[in-house]
Backbone as ProteinMPNN parsed JSONL, in Angstrom:
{"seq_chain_A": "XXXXXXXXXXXXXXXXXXXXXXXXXXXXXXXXXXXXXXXXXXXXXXXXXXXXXXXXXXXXXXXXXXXXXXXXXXXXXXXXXXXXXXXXXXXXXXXXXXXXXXXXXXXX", "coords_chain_A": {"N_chain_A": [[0.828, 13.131, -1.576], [4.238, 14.316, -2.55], [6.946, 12.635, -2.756], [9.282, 13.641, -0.746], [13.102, 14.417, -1.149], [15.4, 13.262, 1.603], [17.401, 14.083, 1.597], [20.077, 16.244, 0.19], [22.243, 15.329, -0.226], [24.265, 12.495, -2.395], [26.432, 10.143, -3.148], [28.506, 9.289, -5.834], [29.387, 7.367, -6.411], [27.959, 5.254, -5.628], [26.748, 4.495, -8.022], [26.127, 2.664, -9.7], [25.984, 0.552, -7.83], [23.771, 0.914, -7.018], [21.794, 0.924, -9.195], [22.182, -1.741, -9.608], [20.797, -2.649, -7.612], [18.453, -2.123, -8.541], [17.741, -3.374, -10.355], [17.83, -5.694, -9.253], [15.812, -6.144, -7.651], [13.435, -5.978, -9.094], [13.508, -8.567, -10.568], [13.461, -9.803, -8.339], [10.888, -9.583, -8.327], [9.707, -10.516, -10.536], [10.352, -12.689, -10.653], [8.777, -14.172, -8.266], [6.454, -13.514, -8.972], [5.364, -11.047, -8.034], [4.67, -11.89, -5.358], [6.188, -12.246, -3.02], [6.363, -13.29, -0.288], [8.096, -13.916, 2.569], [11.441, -13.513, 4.065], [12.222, -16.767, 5.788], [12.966, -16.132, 9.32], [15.547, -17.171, 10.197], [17.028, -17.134, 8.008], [17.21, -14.374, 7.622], [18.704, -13.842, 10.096], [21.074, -15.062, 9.696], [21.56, -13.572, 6.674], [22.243, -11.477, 8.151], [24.569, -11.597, 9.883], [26.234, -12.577, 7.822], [26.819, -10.636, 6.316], [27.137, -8.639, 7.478], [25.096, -6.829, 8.497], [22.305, -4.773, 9.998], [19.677, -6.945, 11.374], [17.081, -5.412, 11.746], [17.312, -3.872, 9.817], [16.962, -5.346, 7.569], [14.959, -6.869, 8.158], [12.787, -4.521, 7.747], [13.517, -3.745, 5.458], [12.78, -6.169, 3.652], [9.841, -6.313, 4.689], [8.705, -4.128, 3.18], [9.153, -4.68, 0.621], [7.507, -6.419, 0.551], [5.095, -5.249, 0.687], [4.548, -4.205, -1.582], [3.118, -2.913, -3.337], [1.474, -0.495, -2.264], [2.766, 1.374, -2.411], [2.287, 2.161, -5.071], [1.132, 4.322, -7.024], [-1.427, 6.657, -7.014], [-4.855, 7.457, -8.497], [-6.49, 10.631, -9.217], [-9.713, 11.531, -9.674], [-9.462, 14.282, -12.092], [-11.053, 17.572, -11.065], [-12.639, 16.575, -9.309], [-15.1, 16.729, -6.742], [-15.567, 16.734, -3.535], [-17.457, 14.739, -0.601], [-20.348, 15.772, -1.563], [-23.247, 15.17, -1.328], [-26.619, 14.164, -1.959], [-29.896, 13.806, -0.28], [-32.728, 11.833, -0.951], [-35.24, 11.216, 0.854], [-37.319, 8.784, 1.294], [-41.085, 7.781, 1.806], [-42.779, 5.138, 3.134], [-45.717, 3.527, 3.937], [-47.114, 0.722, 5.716], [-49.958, -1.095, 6.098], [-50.801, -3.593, 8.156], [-52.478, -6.407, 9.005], [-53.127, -5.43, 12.855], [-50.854, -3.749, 12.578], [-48.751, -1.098, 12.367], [-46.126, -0.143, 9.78], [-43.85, 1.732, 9.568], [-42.055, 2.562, 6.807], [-38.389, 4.238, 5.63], [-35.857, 5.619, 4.13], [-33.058, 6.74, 2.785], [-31.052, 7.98, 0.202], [-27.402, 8.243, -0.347]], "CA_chain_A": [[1.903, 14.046, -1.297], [5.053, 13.858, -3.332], [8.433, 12.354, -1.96], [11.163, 15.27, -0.716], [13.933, 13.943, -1.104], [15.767, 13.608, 2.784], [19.041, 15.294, 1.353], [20.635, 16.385, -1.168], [23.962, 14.575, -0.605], [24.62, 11.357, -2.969], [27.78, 9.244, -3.666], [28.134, 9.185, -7.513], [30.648, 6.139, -6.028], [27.747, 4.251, -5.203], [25.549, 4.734, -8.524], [26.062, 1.55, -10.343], [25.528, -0.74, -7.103], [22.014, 1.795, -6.632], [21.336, 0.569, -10.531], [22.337, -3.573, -9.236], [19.717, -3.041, -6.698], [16.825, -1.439, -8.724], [17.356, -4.398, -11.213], [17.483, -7.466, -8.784], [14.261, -6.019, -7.277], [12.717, -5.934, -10.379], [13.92, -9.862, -11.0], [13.133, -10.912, -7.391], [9.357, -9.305, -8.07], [8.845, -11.183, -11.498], [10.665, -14.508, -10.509], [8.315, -14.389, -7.472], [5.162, -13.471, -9.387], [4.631, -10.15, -7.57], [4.151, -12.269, -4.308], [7.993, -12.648, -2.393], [6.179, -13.566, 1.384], [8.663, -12.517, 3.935], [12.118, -14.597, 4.585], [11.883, -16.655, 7.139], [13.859, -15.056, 10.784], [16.709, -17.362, 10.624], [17.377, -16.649, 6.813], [17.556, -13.191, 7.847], [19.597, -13.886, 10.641], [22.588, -15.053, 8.861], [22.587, -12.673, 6.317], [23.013, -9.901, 8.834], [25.39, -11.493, 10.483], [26.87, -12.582, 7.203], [27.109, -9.381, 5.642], [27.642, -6.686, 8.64], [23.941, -5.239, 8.71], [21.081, -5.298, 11.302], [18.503, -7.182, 11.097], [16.181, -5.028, 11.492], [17.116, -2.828, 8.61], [16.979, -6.533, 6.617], [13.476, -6.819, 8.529], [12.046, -3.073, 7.364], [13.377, -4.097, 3.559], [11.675, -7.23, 3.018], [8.774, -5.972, 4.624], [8.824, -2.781, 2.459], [9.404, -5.355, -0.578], [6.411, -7.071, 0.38], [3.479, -4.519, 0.613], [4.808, -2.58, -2.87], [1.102, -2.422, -3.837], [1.172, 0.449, -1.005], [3.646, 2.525, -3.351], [1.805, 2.399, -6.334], [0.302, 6.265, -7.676], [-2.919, 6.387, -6.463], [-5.114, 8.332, -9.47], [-7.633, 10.352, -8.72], [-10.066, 11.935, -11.14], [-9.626, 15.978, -12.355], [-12.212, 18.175, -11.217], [-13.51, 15.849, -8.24], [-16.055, 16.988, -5.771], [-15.826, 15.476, -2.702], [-18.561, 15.613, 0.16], [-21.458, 16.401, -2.02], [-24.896, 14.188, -1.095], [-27.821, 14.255, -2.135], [-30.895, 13.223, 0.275], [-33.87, 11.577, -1.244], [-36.112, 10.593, 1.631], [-38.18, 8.03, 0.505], [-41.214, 6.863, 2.895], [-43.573, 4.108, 2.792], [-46.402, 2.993, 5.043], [-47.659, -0.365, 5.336], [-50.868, -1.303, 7.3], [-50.181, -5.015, 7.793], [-53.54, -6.424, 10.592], [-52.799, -4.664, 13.8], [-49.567, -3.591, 12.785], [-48.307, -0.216, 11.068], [-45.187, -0.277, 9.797], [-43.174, 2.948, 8.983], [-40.224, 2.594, 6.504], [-37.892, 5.365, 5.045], [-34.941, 5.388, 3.144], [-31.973, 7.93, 2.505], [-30.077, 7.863, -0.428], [-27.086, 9.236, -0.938]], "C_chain_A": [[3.183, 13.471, -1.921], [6.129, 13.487, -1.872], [9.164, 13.503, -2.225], [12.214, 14.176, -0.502], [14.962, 14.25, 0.625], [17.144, 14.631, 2.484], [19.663, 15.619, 0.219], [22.11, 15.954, -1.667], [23.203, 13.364, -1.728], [26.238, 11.241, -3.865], [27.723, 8.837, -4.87], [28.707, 7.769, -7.288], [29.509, 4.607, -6.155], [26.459, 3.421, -6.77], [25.288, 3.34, -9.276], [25.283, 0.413, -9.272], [23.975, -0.504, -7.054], [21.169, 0.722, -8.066], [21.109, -0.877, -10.098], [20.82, -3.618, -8.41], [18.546, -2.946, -7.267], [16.387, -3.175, -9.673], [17.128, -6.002, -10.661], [15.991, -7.282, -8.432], [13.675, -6.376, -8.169], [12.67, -7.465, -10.8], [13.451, -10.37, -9.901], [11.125, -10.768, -7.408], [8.777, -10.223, -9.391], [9.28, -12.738, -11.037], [9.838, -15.006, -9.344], [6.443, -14.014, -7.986], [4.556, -12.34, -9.048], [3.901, -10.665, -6.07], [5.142, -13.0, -3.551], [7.338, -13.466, -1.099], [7.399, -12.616, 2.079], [9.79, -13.806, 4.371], [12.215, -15.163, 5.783], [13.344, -15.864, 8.27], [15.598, -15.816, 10.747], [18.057, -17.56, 8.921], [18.304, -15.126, 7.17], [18.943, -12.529, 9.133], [20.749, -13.7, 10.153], [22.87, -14.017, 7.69], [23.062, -11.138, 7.108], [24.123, -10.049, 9.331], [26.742, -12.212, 9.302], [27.911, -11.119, 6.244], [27.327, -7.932, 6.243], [26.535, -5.785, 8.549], [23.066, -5.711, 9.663], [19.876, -5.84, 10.817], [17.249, -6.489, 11.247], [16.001, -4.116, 10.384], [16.965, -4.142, 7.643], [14.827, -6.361, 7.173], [12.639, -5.625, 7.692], [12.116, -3.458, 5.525], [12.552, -5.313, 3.25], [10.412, -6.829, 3.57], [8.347, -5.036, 3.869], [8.174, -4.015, 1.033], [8.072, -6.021, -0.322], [5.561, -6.454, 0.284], [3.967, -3.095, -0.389], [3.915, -2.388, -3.34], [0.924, -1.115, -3.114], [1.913, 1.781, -1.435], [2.983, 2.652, -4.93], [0.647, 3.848, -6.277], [-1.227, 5.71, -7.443], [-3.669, 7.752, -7.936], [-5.947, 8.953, -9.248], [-8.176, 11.603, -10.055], [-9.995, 13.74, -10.903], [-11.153, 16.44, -12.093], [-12.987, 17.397, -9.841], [-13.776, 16.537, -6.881], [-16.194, 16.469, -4.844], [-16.991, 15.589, -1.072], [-20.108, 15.937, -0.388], [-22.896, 14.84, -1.946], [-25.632, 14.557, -1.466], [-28.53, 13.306, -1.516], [-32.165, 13.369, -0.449], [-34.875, 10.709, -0.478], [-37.194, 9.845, 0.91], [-39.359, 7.345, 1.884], [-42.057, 6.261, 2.538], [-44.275, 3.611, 4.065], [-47.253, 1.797, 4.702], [-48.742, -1.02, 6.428], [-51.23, -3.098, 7.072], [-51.208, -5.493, 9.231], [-53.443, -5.481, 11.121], [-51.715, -4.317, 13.935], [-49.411, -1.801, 11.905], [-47.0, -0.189, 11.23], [-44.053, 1.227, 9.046], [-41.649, 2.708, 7.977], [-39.696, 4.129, 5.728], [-36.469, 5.504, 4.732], [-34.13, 6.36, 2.869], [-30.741, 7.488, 1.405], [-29.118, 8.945, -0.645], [-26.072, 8.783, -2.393]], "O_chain_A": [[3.32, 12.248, -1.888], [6.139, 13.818, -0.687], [9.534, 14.112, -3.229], [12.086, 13.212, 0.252], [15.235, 15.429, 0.85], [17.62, 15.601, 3.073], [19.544, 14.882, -0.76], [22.787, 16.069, -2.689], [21.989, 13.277, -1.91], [26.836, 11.891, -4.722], [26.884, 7.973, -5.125], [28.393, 6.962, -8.163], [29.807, 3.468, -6.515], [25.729, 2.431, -6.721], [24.114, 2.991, -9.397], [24.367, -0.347, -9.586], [23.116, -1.386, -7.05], [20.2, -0.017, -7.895], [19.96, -1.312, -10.174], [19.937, -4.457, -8.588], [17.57, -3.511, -6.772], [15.352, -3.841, -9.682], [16.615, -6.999, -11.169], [15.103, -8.049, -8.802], [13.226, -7.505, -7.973], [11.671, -7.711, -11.476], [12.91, -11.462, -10.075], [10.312, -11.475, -6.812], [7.614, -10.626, -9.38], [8.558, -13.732, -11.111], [9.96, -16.216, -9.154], [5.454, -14.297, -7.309], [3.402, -12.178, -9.445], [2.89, -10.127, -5.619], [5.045, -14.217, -3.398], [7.973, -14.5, -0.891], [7.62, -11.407, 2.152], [9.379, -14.854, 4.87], [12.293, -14.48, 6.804], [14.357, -15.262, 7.912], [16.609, -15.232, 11.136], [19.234, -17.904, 8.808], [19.5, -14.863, 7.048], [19.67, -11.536, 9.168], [21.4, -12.658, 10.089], [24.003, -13.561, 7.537], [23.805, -10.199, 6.822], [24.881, -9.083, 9.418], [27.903, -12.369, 9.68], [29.044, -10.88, 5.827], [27.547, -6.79, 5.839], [26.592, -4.556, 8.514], [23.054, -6.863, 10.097], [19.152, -5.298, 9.982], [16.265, -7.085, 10.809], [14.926, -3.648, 10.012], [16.775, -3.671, 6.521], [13.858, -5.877, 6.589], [11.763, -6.046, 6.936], [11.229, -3.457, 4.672], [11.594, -5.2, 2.486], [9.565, -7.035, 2.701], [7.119, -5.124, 3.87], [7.009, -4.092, 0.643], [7.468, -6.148, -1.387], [4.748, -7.044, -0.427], [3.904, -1.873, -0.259], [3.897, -1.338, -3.983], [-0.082, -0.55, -3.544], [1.739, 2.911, -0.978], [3.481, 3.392, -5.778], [-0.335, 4.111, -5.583], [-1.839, 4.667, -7.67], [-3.023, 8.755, -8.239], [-6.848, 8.2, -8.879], [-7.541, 12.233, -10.901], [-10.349, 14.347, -9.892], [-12.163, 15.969, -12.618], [-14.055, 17.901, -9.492], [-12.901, 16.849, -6.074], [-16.989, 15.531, -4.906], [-17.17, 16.712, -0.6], [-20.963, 16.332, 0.404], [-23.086, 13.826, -2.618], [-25.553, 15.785, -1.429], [-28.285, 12.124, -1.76], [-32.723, 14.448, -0.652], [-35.327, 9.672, -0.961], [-37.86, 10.348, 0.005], [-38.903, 6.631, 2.777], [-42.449, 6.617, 1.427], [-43.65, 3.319, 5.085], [-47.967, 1.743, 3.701], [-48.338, -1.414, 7.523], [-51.754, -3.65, 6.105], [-50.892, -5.094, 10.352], [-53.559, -4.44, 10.475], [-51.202, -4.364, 15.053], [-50.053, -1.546, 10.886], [-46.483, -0.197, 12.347], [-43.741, 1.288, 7.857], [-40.49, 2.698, 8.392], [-40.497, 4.978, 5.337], [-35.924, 5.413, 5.832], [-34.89, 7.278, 2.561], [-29.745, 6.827, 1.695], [-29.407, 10.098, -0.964], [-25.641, 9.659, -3.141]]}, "name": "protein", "num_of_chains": 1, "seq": "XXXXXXXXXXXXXXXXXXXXXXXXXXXXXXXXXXXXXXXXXXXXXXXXXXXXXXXXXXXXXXXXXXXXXXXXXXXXXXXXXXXXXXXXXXXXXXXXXXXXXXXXXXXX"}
């Protein structure tokens, strides 16, 4: 399902800092290998209380930043059928001493 956009306001004011952000991401994902972890709690502390935001909106972004595998386009193939089985009962009897042994098999 595509992203709706929540509104249709935006601050042209803010468009450059929007640009600062897309590009540190982009720098904190290769200088980290594509594998940031998660800062620790008292990292996060100070900058909330350095910079005037809540930690939990600091919490929600680095976790966000960490599972970006979870935003990547999922592809799926044209034309795909989904649901469709085919059953090929397969059975086999095996008379083993005083034993019989029934097997049977379902592929789908």
């Amino acid at each position: 399902m595509p992203f709706e956009q929540p509104t249709d306001h935006y601050d042209e004011k803010v468009f450059s800092i929007d640009e600062q952000l897309c590009a540190l991401l982009k720098q904190r994902k290769e200088i980290s290998n594509n594998d940031p972890g998660f800062p620790p709690h008292k990292n996060i502390s100070n900058w909330a209380q350095r910079f005037g935001l809540y930690e939990d909106l600091l919490n929600t972004v680095f976790g966000t930043l960490r599972n970006d595998e979870e935003f990547r386009p999922r592809v799926e193939p044209k034309k795909f059928r989904r649901h469709i089985t085919y059953r090929f009962p397969l059975f086999q009897k095996l008379n083993k001493k005083h034993f019989l042994f029934n097997f049977s098999r379902n592929i789908m």
